[in-house]
C-alpha positions in Angstrom: 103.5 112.6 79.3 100.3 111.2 77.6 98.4 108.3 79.6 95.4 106.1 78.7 93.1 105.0 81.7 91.3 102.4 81.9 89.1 101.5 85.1 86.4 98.9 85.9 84.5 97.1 88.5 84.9 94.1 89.3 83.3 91.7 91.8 84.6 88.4 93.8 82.7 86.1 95.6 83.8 84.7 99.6 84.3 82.2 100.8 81.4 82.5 103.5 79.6 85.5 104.6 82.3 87.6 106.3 80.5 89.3 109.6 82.0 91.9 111.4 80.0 94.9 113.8 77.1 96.4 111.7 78.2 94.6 108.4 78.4 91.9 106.9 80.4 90.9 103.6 79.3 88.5 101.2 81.3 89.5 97.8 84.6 91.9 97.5 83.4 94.9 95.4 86.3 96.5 93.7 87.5 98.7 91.6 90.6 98.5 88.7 92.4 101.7 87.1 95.1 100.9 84.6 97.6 103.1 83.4 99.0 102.8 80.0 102.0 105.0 78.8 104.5 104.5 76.3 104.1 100.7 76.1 104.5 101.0 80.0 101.6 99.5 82.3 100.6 100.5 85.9 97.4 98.8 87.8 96.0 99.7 91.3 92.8 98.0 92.9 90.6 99.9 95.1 87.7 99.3 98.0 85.1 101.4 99.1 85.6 102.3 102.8 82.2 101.0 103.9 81.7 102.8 107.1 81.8 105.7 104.7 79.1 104.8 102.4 81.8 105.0 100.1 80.4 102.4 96.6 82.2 101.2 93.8 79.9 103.0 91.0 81.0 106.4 93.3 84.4 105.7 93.4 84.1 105.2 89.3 82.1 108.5 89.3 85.2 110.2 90.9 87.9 108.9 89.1 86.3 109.6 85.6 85.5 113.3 86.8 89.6 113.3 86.5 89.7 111.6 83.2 91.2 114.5 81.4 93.6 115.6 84.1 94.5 111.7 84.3 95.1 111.3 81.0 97.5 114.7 80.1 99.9 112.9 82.8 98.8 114.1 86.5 101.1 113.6 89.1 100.6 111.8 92.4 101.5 114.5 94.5 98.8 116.8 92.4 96.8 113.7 92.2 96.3 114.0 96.1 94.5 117.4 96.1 92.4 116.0 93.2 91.2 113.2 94.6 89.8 112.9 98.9 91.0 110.1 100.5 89.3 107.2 99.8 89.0 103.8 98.0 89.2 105.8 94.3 92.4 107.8 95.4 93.7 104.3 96.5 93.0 102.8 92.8 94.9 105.8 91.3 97.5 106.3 93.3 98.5 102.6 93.4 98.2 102.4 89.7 100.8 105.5 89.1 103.3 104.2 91.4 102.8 100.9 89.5 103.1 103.0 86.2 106.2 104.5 87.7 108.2 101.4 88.3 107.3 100.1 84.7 108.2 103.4 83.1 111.8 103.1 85.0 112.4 99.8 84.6 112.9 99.6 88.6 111.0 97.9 91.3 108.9 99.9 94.1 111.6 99.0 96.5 114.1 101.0 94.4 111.4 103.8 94.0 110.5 103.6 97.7 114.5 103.2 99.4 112.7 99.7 101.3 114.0 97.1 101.4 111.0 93.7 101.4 111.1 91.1 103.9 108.1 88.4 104.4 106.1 89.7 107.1 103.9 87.2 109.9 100.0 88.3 109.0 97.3 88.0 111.0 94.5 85.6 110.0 91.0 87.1 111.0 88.2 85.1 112.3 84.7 86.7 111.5 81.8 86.9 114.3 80.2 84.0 114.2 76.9 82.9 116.5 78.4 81.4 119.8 82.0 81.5 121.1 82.4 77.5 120.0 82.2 78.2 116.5 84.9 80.8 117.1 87.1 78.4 118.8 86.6 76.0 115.9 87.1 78.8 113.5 90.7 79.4 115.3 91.6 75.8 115.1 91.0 75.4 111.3 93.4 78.3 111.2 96.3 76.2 113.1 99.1 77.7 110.5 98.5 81.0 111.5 100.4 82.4 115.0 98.5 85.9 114.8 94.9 86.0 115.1 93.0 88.9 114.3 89.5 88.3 116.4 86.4 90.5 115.2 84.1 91.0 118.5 81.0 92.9 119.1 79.2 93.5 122.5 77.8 90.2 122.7 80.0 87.9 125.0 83.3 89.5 123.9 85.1 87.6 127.1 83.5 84.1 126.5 84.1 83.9 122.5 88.2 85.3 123.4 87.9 83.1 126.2 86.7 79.7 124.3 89.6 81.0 121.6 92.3 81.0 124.0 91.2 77.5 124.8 91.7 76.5 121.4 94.5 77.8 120.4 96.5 78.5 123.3 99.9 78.7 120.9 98.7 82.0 119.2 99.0 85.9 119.7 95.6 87.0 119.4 94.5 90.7 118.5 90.9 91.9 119.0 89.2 94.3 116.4 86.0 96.0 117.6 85.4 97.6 114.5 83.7 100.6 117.0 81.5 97.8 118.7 82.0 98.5 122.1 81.0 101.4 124.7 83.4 102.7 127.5 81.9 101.2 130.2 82.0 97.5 128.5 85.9 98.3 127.5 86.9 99.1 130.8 85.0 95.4 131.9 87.0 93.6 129.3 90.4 94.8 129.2 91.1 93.2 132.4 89.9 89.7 131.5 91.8 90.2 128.1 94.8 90.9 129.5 95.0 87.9 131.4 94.2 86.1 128.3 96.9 87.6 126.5 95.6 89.9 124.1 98.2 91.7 122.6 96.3 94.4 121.3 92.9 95.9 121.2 91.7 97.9 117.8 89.0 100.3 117.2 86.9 99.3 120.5 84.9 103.1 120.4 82.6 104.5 117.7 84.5 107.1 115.3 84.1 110.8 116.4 83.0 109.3 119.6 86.7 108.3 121.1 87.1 111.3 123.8 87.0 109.6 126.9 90.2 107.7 125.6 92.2 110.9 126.2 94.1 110.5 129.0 92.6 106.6 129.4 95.3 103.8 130.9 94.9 101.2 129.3 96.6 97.2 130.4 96.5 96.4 126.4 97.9 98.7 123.7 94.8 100.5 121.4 95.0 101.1 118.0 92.9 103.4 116.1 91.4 102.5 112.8 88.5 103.4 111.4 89.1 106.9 113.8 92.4 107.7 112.3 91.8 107.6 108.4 95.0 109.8 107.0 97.1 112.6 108.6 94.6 115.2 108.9 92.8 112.7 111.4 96.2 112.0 113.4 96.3 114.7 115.9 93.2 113.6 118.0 94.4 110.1 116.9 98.0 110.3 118.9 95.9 111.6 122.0 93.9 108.7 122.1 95.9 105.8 121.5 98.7 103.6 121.2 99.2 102.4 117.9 97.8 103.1 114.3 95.8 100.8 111.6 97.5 102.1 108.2 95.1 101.1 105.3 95.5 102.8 101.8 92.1 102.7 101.2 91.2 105.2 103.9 94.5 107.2 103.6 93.9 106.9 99.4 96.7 105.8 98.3 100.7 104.4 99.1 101.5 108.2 98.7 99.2 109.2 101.7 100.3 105.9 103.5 103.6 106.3 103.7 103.5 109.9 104.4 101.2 108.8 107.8 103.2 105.9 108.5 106.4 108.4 109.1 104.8 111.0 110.6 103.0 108.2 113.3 106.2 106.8 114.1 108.1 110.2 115.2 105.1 110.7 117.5 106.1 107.4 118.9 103.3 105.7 117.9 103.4 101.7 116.8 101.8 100.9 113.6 100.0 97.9 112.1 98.6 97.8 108.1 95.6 96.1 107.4 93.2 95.8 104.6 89.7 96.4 103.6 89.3 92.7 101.9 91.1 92.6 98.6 92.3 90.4 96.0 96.5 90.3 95.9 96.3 93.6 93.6 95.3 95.8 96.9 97.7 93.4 99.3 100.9 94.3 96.8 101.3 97.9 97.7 100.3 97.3 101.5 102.9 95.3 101.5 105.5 98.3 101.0 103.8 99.6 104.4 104.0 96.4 106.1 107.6 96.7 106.7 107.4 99.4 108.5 104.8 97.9 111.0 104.8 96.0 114.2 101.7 94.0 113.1 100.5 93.0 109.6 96.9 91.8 108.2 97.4 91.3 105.0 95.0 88.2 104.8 92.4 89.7 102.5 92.8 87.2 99.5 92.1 84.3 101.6 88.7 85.2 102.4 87.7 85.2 98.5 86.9 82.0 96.6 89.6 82.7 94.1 92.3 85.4 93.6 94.3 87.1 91.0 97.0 84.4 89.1 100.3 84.8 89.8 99.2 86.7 93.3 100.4 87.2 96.5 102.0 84.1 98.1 100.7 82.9 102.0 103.3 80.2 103.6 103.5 79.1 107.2 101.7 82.2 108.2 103.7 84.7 106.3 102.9 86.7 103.3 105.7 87.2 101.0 106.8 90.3 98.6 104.6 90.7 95.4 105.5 88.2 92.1 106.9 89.8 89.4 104.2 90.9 86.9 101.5 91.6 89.5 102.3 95.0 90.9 105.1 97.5 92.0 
């Protein structure tokens, strides 16, 4: 099987400077492979992992280094040793898969065995100065039951706390994004228990997670950005409770689903989330959201515009990709 690739860059503006620990996010940098075989079309979107150092003009370095082996019909199971994980894997992968349904005439959930139901996503509130903004941040969000909270180590309790105030309705989630050391978890977990955090993510540096071994914890921990694929899942399942799932770190649906399975017969809970993303990256992290507990899928909503016909956000719910947009 001949295939003709296609990739690009692209760029899209947010809504407002997105601030999270050590970063901060003014434009969605992406990149776009296409697939074209046999009047059959397949697209996948990927994101550099930042914390990485991962960069779109890298991630088009590595995928044209494949061109040839792309383009005499590669498979996605060879495509994986050709490829590391990463946001370029991710644009690849995704794009097959896509390619895949075209080619068969079937939808992913034929191809995958699942079967799609809307899915409750989180809606994330940035850092922003002082705890009030926070709280007025959540109320603007009022259609949104789940909020995903993005701390750092200044005044963690106060901006939950002034939250909570505002919105005592939701389920709130806290993402450190590695922003916090083990003596300031162990001071907060109480007060956010009793504020009814549901679940805290990422709260030590990568690498630097040990002292969570063995570590009781009142809220459930989930491990992102320290559990990247399966090669990273051993130390992960010592360490916590549940697993962040996103295909541009694992590099791919393949990879995802593959971790996703393996997670859950160790026990572990799982959530999906996303590096930002226009409804092209959401699509296929929607096949893994079905098989999570929790679901941040709110990427698209951060940028000033998305992809037409893209994914659709009611009543705090994400729905199933549109035909003609992926999968």
């Amino acid at each position: 099987m001949s295939v003709r690739l296609g990739v690009h860059r692209e760029s899209w503006p947010m809504k407002a400077p997105f601030v999270i620990t050590g970063h901060v996010f003014e434009s969605l940098e992406s990149v776009v492979v296409t697939l074209e075989s046999d009047g059959a079309e397949g697209r996948g979107e990927g994101v550099p992992v930042y914390y990485l150092n991962e960069s779109a003009p890298e991630m088009l370095d590595q995928i044209e280094a494949i061109r040839p082996e792309i383009e005499r019909g590669l498979t996605r199971e060879a495509l994986q040793e050709a490829l590391p994980p990463g946001g370029a894997r991710n644009a690849v992968d995704c794009a097959m898969w896509d390619l895949e349904a075209s080619r068969a005439g079937k939808s992913i959930w034929d191809l995958t065995g699942i079967a799609p139901q809307d899915r409750r996503t989180a809606y994330t509130l940035g850092i922003q100065e002082t705890p009030e903004l926070m709280a007025r941040q959540a109320k603007q969000a009022q259609g949104y039951p789940l909020l995903k909270i993005k701390l750092n180590d200044v005044e963690p309790v106060e901006r939950v706390t002034a939250i909570r105030k505002a919105r005592p309705d939701a389920e709130l989630i806290i993402d450190a994004n590695q922003g916090f050391s083990m003596e300031q978890l162990q001071q907060v977990l109480g007060p956010f228990a009793e504020l009814g955090v549901a679940m805290v993510e990422q709260p030590l540096p990568r690498a630097a997670d040990e002292a969570l071994e063995g570590f009781r914890s009142p809220i459930p921990l989930c491990a992102d950005e320290s559990c990247l694929h399966r090669g990273e899942l051993p130390a992960a399942l010592k360490r916590y409770d549940m697993i962040n799932i996103k295909l541009d770190k694992t590099g791919g649906l393949t990879e995802a689903l593959a971790l996703a399975r393996e997670a859950r017969r160790a026990g572990k809970r799982l959530m999906v989330g996303n590096m930002l993303g226009t409804s092209l990256s959401m699509a296929p992290a929607f096949v893994i959201a079905q098989l999570c507990d929790f679901v941040d899928l709110d990427g698209p909503l951060n940028l000033k515009s998305d992809l037409p016909g893209g994914m659709l956000y009611r009543s705090g719910c994400v729905g199933a990709p549109q035909a003609g947009l992926w999968g």
